[in-house]
PADRENFI-484939 format. One record per residue (C-alpha): residue number from 0; x, y, z; residue in one letter. Coordinates in steps of 0.5 Angstrom, whole numbers, plus 500, padded with zeros to 3 digits. Example, Ala and Ser with C-alpha at 12.3 -4.5 7.8 and 13.67 -1.06 7.14 Angstrom:
BEGIN
0;525;491;516;A
1;527;498;514;S
END
This chain:
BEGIN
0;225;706;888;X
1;225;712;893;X
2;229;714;898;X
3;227;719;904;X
4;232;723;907;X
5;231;726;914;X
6;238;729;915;X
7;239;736;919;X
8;246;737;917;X
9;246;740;909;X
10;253;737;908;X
11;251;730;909;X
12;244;731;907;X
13;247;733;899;X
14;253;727;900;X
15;246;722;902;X
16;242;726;895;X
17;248;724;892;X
18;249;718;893;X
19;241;716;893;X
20;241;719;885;X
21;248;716;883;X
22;244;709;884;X
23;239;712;880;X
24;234;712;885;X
25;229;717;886;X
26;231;722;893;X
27;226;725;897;X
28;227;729;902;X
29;224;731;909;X
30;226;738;913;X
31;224;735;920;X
32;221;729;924;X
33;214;730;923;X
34;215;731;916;X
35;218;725;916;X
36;214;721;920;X
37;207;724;915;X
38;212;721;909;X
39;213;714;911;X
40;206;712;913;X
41;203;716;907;X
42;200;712;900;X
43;207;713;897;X
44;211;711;902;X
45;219;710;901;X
46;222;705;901;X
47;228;706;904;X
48;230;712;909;X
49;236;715;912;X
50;234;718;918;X
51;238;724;923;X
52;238;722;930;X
53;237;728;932;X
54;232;730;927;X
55;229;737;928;X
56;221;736;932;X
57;222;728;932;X
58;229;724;933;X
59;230;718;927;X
60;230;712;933;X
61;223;716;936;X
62;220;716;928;X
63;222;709;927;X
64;219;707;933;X
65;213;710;930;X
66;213;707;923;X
67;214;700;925;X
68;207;701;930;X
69;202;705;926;X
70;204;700;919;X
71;205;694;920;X
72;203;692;912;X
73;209;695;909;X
74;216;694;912;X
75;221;700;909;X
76;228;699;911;X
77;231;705;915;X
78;237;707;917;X
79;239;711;922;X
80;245;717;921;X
81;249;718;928;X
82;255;722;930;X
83;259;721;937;X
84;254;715;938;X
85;257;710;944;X
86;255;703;944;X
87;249;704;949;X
88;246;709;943;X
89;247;704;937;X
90;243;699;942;X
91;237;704;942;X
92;237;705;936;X
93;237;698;933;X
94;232;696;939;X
95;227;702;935;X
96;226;698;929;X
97;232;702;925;X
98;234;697;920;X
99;242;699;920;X
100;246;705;922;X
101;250;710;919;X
102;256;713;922;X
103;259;720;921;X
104;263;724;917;X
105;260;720;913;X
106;264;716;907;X
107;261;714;901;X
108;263;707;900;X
109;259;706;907;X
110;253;710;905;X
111;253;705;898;X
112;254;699;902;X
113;248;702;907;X
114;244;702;900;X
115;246;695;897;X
116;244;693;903;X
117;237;697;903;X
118;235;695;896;X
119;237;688;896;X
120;232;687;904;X
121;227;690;901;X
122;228;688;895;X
123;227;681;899;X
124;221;684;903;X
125;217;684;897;X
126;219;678;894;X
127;218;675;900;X
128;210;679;901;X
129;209;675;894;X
130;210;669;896;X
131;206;669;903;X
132;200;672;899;X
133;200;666;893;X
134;200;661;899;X
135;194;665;902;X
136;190;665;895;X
137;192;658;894;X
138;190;655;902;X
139;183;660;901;X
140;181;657;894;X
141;177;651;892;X
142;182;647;888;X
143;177;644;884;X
144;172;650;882;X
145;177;656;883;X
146;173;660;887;X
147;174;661;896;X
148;172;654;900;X
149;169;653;905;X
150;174;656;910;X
151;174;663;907;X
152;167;664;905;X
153;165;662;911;X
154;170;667;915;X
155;168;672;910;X
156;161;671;912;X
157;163;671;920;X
158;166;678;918;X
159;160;681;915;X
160;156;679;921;X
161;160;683;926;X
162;160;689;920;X
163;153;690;920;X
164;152;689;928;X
165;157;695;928;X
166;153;699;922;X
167;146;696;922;X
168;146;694;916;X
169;143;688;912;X
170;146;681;909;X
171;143;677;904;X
172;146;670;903;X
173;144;664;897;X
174;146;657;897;X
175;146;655;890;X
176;145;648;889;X
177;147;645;882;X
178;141;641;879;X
179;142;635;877;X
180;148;634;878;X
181;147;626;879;X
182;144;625;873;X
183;150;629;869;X
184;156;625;873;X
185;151;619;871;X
186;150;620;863;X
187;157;623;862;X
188;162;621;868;X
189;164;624;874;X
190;169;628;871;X
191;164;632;865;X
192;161;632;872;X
193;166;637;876;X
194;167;641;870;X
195;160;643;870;X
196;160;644;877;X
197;167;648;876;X
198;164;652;870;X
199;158;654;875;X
200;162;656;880;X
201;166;661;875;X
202;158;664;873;X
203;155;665;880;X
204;161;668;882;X
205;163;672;876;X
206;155;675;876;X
207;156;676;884;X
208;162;680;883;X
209;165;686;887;X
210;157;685;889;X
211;158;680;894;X
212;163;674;895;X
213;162;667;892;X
214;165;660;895;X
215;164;653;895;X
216;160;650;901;X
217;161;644;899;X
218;159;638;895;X
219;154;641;889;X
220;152;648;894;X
221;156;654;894;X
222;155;660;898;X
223;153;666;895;X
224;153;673;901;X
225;151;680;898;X
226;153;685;904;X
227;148;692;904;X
228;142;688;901;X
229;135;687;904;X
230;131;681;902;X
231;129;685;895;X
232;135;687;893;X
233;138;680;895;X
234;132;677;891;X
235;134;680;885;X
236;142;678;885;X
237;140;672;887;X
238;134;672;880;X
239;140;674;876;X
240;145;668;878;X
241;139;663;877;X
242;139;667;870;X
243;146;667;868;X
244;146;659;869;X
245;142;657;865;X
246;142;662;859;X
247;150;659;859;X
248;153;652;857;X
249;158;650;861;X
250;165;647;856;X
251;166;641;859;X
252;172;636;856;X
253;165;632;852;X
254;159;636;851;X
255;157;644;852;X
256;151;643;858;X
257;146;647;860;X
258;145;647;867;X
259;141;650;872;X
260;140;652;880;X
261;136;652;885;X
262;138;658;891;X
263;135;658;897;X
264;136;665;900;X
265;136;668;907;X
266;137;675;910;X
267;140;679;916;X
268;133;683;917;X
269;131;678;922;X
270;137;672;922;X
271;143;676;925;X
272;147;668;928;X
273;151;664;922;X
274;147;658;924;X
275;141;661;923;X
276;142;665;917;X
277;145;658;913;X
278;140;653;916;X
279;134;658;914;X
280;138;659;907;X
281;138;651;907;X
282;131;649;909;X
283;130;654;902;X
284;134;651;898;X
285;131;644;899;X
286;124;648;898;X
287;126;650;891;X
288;129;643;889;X
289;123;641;892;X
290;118;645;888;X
291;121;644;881;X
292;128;647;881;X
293;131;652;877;X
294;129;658;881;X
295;129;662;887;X
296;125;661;894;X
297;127;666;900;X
298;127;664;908;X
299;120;667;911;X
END
């Protein structure tokens, strides 16, 4: 764990150093306010931070104020050094976004108490930033096929329509429709029947990769957007999905099965609205159940 110290008094920024390293935590050290400031918003930010109050350039309460702004991901503990502070100053200080404050003369089971408390919150923070991240993971995923459901492909695909308004750049979108999967529940039952729809859900989005983004649209269908292609680039994508199930059997708990899909596919290049774009993909995927299965038709 790093810990920055922004301290213009030499005395107190060794006392600080030194107390910093006897917890074995590693010291970085800034010679004003702006350095600083650039310290904490960087890629290697510390994760806590001792803070003059009258920093030379930028004062510790000015800075604070400016983290808790400019980054709003991370959270670093920070803890403001005062001398002659009244109690209207502590207030402003703390109204800054400071996490504590540290009086002088500073006194060394005051500044490790500080660091306790630092370590134990970020410690907290980060605990606490993981546990928010697998609630989000679990409330955007299908719980059947493992990938994104329906609420989270379709924001992904709402987000990628503002981006290539804003760049003027192209969206392929495929729904996949599973083939026969009736006849599959029908022969072998209902659960062989979701574990091939989960393994093909697992193919088409392990295909499509960092390319585009998969999800489940619902029932046998999922939805499949490739950002940055034109109508041939998502044409060839979507061939290589069609592709890669068939030439993969599904591990069931009976049978391997092979398996196919039909793709109907649809771009930006002349649809921009989601209706559009998913109605025109739709319409393609029944012309392609319709014409024999196991291919790709693209909306004219």
């Amino acid at each position: 764990m790093r810990v920055m110290i922004a301290e213009a008094d030499a005395d107190a920024r060794a006392e600080l150093v030194n107390a910093v390293e006897e917890l074995g935590l590693q010291p970085l050290l800034a010679e004003n306010g702006h350095a600083a400031l650039d310290a904490m918003l960087g890629r290697d930010a510390p994760d806590i931070a001792f803070v003059d109050w009258q920093m030379p350039e930028l004062g510790g309460t000015d800075m604070a104020r400016r983290v808790r702004v400019e980054d709003r991901e991370r959270d670093p503990y920070i803890i403001v050094v005062v001398s002659d502070a009244t109690g209207e100053d502590l207030g402003v200080a703390l109204e800054s976004g400071v996490d504590d404050v540290l009086g002088k003369p500073l006194s060394k089971a005051a500044t490790r108490a500080r660091l306790h408390s630092g370590v134990r919150t970020v410690e907290l923070r980060g605990a606490l930033r993981q546990a928010l991240a697998a609630l989000e993971h679990q409330a955007a995923q299908d719980p059947l096929t493992g990938i994104a459901n329906r609420e989270a492909v379709l924001d992904r695909l709402h987000f990628e329509l503002r981006r290539i308004r804003r760049t003027a750049s192209h969206l392929s979108v495929g729904i996949c429709g599973v083939d026969n999967l009736e006849a599959i529940n029908a022969t072998h039952g209902v659960f062989v029947g979701d574990d091939v729809l989960a393994g093909c859900a697992q193919i088409v989005d392990s295909t499509v990769g960092q390319a585009g983004h998969a999800g489940r649209l619902g029932g046998d269908e999922f939805l499949v957007l490739a950002p940055g292609t034109d109508r041939d680039a998502g044409l060839e994508l979507f061939e290589g999905v069609r592709q890669a199930v068939e030439a993969l059997p599904v591990a069931t708990r009976g049978p391997r099965l092979s398996t196919t899909v039909s793709i109907g596919v649809a771009t930006s290049e002349s649809r921009e609205d989601l209706d559009a774009l998913l109605m025109a993909a739709s319409k393609a995927l029944r012309s392609a159940k319709s014409e024999g299965k196991n291919r790709v038709c693209c909306a004219v």
